[in-house]
C-alpha positions in Angstrom: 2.2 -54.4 57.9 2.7 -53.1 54.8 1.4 -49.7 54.0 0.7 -49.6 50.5 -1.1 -52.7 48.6 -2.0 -53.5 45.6 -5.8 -54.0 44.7 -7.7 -55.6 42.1 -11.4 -55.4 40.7 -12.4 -58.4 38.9 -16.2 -59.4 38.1 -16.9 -62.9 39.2 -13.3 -63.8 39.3 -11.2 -62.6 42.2 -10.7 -66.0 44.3 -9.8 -67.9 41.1 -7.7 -65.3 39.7 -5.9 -65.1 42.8 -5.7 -68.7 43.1 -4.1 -68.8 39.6 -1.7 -66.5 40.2 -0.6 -68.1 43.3 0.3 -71.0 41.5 2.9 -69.2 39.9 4.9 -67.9 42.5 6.9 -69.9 45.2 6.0 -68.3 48.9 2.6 -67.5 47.8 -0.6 -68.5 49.7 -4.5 -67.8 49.8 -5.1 -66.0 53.3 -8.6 -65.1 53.6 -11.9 -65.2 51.5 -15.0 -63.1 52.7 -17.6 -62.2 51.5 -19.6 -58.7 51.9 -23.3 -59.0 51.8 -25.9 -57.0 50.3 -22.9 -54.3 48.9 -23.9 -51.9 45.8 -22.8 -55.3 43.7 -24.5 -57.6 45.4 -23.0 -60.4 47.6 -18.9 -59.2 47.3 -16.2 -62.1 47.5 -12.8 -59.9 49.1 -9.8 -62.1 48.7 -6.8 -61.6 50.6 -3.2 -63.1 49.2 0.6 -63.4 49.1 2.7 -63.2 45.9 6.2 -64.2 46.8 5.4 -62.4 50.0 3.4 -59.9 49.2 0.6 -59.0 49.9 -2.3 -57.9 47.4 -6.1 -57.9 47.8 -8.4 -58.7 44.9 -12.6 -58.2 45.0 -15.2 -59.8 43.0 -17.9 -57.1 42.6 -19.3 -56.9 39.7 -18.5 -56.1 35.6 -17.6 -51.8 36.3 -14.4 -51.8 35.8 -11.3 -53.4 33.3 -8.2 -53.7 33.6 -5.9 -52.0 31.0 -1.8 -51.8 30.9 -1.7 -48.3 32.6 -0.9 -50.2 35.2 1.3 -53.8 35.3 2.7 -56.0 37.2 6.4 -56.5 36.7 7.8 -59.6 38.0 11.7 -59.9 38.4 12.4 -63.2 36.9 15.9 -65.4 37.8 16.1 -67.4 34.8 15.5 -67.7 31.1 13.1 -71.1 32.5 11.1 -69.0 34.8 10.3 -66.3 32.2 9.3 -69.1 29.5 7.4 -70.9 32.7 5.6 -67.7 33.6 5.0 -66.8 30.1 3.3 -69.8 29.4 0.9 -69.7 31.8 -0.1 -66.2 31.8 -0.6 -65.8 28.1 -2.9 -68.7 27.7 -6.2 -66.9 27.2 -4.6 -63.7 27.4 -3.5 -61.4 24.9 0.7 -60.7 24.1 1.0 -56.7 24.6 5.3 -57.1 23.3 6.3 -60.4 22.3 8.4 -62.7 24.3 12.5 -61.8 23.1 15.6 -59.6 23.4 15.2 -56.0 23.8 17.7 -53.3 24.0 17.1 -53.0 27.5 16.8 -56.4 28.9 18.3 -59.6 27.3 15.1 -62.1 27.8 11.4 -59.9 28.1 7.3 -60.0 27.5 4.6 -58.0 28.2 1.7 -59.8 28.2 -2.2 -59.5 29.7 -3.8 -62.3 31.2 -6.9 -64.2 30.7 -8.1 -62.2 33.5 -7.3 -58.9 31.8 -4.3 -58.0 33.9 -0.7 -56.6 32.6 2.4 -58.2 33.4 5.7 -57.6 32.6 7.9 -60.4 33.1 11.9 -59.6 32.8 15.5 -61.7 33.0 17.1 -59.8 36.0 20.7 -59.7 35.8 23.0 -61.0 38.2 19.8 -61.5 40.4 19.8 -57.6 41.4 15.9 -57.3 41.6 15.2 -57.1 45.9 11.5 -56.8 45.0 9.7 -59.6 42.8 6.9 -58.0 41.8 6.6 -54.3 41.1 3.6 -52.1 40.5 4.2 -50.2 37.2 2.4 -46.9 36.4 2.1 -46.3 32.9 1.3 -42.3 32.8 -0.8 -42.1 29.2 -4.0 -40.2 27.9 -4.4 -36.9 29.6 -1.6 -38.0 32.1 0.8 -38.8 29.5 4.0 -36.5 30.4 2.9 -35.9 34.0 5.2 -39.4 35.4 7.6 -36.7 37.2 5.4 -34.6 38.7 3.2 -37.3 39.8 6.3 -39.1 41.2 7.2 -36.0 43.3 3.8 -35.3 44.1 3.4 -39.1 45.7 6.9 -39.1 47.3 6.1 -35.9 48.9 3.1 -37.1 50.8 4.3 -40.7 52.3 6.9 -41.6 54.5 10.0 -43.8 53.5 9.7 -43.0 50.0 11.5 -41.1 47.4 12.6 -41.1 43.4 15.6 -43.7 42.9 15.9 -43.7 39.7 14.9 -41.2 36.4 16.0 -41.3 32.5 14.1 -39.6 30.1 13.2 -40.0 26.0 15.5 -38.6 23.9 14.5 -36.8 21.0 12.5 -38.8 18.5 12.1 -41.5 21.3 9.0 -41.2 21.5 5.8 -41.1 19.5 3.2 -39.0 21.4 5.2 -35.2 22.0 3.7 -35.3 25.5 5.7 -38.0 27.0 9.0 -37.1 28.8 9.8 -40.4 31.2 10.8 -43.3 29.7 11.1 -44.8 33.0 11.8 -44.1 36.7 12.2 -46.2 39.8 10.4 -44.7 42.9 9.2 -46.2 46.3 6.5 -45.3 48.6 6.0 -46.5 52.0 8.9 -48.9 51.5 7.4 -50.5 48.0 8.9 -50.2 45.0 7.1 -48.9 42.1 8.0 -48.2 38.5 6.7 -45.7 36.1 6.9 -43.7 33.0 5.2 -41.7 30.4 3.2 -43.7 27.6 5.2 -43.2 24.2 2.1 -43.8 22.3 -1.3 -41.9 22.3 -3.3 -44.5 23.3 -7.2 -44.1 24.5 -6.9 -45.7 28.2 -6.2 -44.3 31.3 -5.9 -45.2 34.9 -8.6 -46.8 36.4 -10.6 -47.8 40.2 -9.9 -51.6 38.1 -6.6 -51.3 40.0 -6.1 -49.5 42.9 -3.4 -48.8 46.2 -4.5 -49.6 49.3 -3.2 -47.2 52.2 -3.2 -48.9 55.6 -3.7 -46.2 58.2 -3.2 -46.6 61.9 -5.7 -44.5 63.2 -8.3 -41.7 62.1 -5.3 -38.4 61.9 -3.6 -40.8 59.5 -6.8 -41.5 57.6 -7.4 -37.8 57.5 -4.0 -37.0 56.7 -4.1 -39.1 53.4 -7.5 -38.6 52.7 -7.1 -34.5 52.2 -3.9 -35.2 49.9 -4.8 -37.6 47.6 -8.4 -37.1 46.8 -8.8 -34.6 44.1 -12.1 -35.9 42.5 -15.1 -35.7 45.0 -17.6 -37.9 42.7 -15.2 -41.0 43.3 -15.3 -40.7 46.8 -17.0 -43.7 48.4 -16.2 -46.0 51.1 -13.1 -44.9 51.7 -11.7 -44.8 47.9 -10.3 -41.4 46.5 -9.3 -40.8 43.0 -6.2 -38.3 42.9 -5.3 -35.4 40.5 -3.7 -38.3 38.0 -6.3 -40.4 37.9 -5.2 -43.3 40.1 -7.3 -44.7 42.6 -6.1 -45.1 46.2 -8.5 -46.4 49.0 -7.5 -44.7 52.5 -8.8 -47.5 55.3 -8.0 -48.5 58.6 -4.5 -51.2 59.2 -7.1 -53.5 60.7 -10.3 -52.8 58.5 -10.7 -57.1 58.5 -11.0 -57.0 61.9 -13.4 -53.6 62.2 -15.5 -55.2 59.3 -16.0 -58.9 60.4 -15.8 -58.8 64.1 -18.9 -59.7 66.3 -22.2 -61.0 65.6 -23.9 -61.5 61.8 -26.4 -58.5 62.4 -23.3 -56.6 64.2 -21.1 -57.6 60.9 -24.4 -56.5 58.7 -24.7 -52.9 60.7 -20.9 -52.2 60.1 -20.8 -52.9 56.6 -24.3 -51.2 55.8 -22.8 -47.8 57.6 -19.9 -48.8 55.7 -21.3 -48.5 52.5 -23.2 -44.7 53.6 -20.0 -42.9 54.1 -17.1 -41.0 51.6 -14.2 -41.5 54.1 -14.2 -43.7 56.6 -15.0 -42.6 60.7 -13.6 -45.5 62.1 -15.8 -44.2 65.7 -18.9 -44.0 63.6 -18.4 -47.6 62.4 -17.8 -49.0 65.8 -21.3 -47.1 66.7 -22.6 -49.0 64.3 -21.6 -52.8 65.7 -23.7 -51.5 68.9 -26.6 -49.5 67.9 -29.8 -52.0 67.1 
């Protein structure tokens, strides 16, 4: 399993945004819809999927939070044809962020956010180098413009199989806003690659719960574990979600949360997700008291 995944916060839209995006990517597949009764929101609808293989989870509860480019999706193209393709597709309804072209640092690129609101970055990959297709990117601007590095060793300090790969930084005049110092690094955590640097422009958005990391935890100590180092803003704990000392939102569950959340009975299913939705972190024993207590 994976121990990092991405997460996305859509409205009304999460199955057919996920749909869509499936559509674009070859190994890619629907794996589960459910839906969460009588949440905060409402009814929920949590979608689970595969892009190319990996995994991502997407909601549909309610109009709290939008997407911005502090945080994108950058997708390791093949081809001239399958940036053009992708292009197409994603920028019809959506809004062009850097126009599709030649840049000094890659021969065929865009940038563009979807009808949906969310960022990609889609990018001709040299001699097919790219071992990841898709690739969170963190995009370090507002208050945490010039805090990429820090953040970066910060992150890589706390999970396992992780570390900085790859750093450059803006030379002088590089960059508009005199906070930013990373013009981009190449990181994993967990085993996922990630990207990320500091935003050259002052800009007035910031990291947001509209995109979060999911961190799959095998028991409660590993729950705990995470839970103490990432959470540095006590209002936006609920349910499990934390939001850390940068701004980015993480949600700390259980590896088999699906299982814990939808086994048993409809009032058993019910009772778990109502003591759900009462706690900050999750006690994986106090839900399972739940399923059984009438």
């Amino acid at each position: 399993m994976q121990k990092i995944v991405p997460h996305l916060w859509y409205d009304k839209e999460a199955k057919e945004a996920a749909s869509f995006y499936v559509s674009l990517f070859d190994r890619s597949k629907l794996l589960s819809v459910t839906v969460l009764e009588n949440t905060p929101s409402g009814d929920a609808e949590w979608v689970s999927f595969e892009l190319d293989g990996q995994p991502f989870q997407a909601i549909s509860a309610g109009p709290y939070f939008k997407f911005n480019p502090s945080i994108s999706l950058m997708v390791a193209c093949d081809s001239v044809e399958e940036v053009n393709t992708k292009w197409k597709a994603l920028s019809e309804g959506g809004t062009e962020l850097m126009a599709l072209g030649e840049y000094p640092f890659c021969k065929w690129y865009g940038w563009v956010q979807d009808r949906y609101g969310l960022s990609w970055q889609l990018m001709l990959m040299d001699n097919h180098q790219a071992v990841q297709k898709i690739t969170p990117n963190l995009l370090f601007s507002n208050d945490s413009c010039g805090k990429a590095e820090e953040a970066l060793l910060f992150y890589t300090e706390i999970f396992k199989d992780s570390g900085i790969e790859f750093l450059s930084k803006y030379g002088k005049g590089e960059a508009a806003s005199p906070k930013a110092k990373v013009n981009y690094a190449a990181f994993k955590l967990g085993g996922l690659n990630f990207s990320a640097m500091d935003n050259a422009f002052d800009v007035d958005y910031h990291f947001n719960e509209a995109f979060s990391l999911i961190v799959n935890c095998k028991d409660q100590q590993e729950i705990n574990y995470f839970w103490d180092r990432l959470s540095a803003v006590p209002e936006a704990e609920q349910c499990g979600w934390v939001k850390d000392k940068y701004g980015l939102s993480w949600q700390i569950v259980p590896d088999n949360i699906d299982e814990i959340l939808n086994k048993g009975s409809k009032e058993e299913i019910q009772r778990v997700n109502q003591e759900l939705l009462k706690m900050k972190k999750i006690d994986i024993n106090a839900l399972e008291k739940a399923r059984f207590e009438k």
